[in-house]
C-alpha positions in Angstrom: 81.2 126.6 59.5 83.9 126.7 56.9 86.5 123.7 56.9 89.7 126.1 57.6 87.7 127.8 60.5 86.8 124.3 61.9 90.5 123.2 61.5 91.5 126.3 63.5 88.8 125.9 66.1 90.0 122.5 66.2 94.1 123.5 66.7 93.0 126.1 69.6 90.9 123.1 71.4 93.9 120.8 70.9 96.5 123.9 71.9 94.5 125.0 75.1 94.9 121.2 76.2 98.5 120.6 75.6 100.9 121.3 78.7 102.1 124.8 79.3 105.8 125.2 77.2 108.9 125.6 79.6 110.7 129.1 78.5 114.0 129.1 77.9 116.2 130.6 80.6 117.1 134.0 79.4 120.1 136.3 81.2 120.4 139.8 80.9 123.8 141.5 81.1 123.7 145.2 82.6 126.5 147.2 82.0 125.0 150.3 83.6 122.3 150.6 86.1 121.0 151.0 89.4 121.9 148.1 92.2 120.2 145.4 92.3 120.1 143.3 95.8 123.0 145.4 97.1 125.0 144.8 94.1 126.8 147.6 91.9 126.7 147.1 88.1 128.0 145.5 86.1 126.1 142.3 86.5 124.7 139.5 84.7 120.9 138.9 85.9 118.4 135.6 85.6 114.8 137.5 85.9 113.5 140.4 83.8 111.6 141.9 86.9 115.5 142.4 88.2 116.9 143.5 84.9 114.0 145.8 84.4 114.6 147.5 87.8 118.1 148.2 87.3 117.9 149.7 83.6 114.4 151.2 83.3 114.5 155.1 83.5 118.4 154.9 84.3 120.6 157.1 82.3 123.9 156.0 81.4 127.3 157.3 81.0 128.3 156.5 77.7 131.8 158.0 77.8 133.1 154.4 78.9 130.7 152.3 76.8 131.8 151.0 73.4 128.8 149.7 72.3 126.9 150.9 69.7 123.5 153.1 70.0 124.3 153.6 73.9 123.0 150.4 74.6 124.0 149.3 77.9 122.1 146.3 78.8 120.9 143.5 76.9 120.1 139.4 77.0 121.1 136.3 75.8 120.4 132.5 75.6 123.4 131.6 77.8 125.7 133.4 80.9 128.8 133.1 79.0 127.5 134.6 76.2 126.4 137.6 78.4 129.4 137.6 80.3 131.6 138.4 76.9 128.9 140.7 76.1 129.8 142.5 79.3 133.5 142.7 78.9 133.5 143.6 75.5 130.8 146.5 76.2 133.2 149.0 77.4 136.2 150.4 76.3 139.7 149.3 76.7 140.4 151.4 79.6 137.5 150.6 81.3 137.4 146.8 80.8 140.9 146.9 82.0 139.7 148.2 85.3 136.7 145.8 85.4 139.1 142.8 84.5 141.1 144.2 87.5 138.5 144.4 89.9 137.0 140.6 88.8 140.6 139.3 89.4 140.6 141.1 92.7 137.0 139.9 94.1 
């Protein structure tokens, strides 16, 4: 056995020892979608399997989106990050109403 193939062998033996890495959290902001647990879009979700549910097959309305490339969900590092996301993602009339409904609920 080479040296670099015993090095690697030896790295995959060390690696399949070590603990299992903790994921970062990840939240996914959906700006169009189906409801998830009873709740109309738009959200901002902690699990892919949720995410995934809402926006997999869906067609949105892009009329009051202003994103770019129709994209109507997507995640980020952080909630506040996705919430700004979310506001931003429509257009002025729309987020208007949105900021009108949050104020309200």
């Amino acid at each position: 056995m080479s040296a670099g193939r015993a090095r690697v062998t030896e790295f995959l033996l060390w690696e399949s020892q070590q603990p299992p890495r903790s994921k970062k959290p990840k939240f996914y902001a959906v700006a169009q979608g189906r409801p998830v647990r009873e709740r109309q879009p738009p959200f901002v979700l902690t699990s892919w399997e949720e995410c995934s549910e809402s926006v997999t097959g869906f067609k949105p309305t892009l009329a009051h989106l202003s994103t770019t490339k129709g994209v109507f969900f997507k995640s980020f590092n952080d909630p506040y990050s996705a919430a700004e996301w979310l506001v931003n993602a429509f257009t002025a009339d729309r987020r208007a109403q949105l900021l009108q409904y949050i104020a309200s609920n």
